[in-house]
BAFI-577976 format. One record per residue (C-alpha): residue number from 1; y, x, z. Coordinates in Angstrom, 1 decimal, padded with zeros to 4 digits. Layout:
% residues N
{NUM, {Y, X, Z}} ...
//
This chain:
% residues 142
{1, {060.0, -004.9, -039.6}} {2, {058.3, -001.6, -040.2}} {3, {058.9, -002.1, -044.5}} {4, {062.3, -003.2, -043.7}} {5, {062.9, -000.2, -042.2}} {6, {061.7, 001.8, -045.0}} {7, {063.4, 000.1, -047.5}} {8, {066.4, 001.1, -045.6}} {9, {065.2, 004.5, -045.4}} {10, {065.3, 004.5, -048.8}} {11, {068.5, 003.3, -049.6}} {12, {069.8, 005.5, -047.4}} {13, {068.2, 008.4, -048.6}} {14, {069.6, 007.6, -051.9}} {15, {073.2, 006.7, -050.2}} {16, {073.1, 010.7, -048.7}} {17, {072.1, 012.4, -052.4}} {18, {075.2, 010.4, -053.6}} {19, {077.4, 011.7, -050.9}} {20, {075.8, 015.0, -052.0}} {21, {076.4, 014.7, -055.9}} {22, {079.7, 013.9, -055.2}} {23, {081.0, 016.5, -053.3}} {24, {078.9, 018.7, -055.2}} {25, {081.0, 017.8, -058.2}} {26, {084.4, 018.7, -056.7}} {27, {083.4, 021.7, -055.0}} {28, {083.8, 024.4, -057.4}} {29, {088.2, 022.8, -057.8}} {30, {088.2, 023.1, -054.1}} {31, {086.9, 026.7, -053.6}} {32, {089.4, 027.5, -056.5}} {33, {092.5, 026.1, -055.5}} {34, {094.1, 028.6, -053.1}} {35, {094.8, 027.5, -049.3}} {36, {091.9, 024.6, -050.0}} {37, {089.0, 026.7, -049.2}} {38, {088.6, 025.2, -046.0}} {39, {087.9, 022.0, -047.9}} {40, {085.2, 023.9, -050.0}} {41, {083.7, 025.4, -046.7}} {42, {083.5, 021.5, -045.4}} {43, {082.5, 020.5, -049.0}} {44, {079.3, 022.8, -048.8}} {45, {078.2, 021.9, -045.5}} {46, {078.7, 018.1, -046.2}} {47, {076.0, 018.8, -049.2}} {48, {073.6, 020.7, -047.2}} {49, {073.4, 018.6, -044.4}} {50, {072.7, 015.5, -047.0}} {51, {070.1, 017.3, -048.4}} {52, {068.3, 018.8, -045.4}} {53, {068.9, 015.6, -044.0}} {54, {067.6, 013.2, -046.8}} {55, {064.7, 015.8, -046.7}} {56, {063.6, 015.7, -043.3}} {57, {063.6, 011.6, -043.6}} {58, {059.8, 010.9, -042.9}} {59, {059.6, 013.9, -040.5}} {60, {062.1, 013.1, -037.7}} {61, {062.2, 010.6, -035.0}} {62, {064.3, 007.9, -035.7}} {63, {066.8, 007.7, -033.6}} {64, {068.4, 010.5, -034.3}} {65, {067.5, 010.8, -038.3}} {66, {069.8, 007.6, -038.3}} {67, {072.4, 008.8, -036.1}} {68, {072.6, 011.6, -038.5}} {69, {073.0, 009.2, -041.7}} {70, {075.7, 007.5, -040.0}} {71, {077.9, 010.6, -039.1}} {72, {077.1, 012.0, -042.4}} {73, {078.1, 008.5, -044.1}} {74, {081.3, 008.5, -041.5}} {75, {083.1, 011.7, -041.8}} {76, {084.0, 012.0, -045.5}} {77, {085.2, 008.6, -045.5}} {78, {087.4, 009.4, -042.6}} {79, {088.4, 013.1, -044.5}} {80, {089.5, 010.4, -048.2}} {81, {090.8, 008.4, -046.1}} {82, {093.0, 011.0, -043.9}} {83, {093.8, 013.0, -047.2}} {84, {094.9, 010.2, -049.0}} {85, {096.9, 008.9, -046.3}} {86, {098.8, 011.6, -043.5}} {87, {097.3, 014.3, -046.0}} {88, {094.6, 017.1, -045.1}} {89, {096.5, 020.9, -044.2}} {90, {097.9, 022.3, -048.0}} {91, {096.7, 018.9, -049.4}} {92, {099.4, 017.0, -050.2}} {93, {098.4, 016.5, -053.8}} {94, {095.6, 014.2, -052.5}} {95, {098.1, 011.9, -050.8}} {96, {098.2, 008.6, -052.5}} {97, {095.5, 009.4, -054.9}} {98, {093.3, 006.3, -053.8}} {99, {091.7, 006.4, -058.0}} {100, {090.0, 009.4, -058.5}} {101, {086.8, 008.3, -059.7}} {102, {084.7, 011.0, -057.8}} {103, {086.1, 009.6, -054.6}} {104, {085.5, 005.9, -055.1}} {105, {081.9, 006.8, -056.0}} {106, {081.7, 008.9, -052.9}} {107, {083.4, 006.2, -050.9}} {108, {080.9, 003.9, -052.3}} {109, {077.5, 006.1, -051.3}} {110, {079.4, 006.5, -048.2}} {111, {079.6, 003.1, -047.3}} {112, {076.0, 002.0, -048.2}} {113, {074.7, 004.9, -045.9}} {114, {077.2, 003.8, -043.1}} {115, {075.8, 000.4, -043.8}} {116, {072.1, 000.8, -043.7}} {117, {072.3, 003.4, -041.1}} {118, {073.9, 001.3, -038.6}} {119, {071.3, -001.8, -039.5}} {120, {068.3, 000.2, -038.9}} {121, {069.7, 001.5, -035.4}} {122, {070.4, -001.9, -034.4}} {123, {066.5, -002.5, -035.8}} {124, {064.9, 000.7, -033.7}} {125, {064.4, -000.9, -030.6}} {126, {062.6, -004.3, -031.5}} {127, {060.8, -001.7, -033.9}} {128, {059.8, 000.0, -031.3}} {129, {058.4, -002.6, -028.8}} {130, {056.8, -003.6, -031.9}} {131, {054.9, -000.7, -032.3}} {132, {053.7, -000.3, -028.4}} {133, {052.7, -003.6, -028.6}} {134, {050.6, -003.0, -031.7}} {135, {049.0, -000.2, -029.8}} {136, {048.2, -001.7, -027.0}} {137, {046.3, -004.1, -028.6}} {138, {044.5, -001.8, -030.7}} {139, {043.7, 000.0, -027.6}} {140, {042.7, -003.4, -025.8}} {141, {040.2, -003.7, -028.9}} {142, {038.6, -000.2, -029.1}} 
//
């Protein structure tokens, strides 16, 4: 259980560097284009969070690390999917633009994290009992 959890760690690790690379690639067209700053601002705390997040993988508890893949996997596909739908405020160039390769590869690292992220929270609490039990044995032994 416990190596199946990593392995997801991992993947989702690389899932939120993806998300990160990304955006990171469109950021400097959305801090130009006038009246799309707003998406930059977004843009730049989208990266950062992946990274700090991606970062702090081994160091956080588990519940939450996961939570925080999820939502960080869940709200750009959301945004492509709002802005290529109903169309983000002064961004109705993006509506109908369901090709642009930058977004399918973000959808894509998007979806794996989603994925993985949701797995391993389902995983946490046999995990868990897992690991008391393990413990109390141990204990039983010393």
């Amino acid at each position: 259980m416990a190596s199946n959890l990593r392995t997801l760690r991992t993947t989702a690790i690389v899932g939120l560097l993806g998300i990160a690379v990304t955006h990171a690639l469109e950021l400097p067209d959305k801090l130009e284009e006038t009246g799309l700053i707003y998406q930059g601002v977004m843009f730049a705390a989208l990266i950062i969070g992946c990274i700090l997040l991606a970062a702090a993988a081994g160091k956080s508890p588990a519940g939450p690390w996961w939570a925080g893949a999820l939502l960080l996997g869940a709200l750009p596909l959301i945004g492509y999917v709002l802005s290529r739908t109903v169309g983000l405020p002064n961004g109705p160039d993006d509506i109908g633009a369901w090709g642009d390769p930058s977004g399918i590869a973000s959808l894509v690292f998007e979806a794996l994290t989603i994925g993985v992220s949701a797995r391993a929270l389902q995983l946490l609490p046999a995990a868990a009992v897992r690991t008391r039990a393990a413990r109390g044995r141990a204990a039983a032994r010393a």
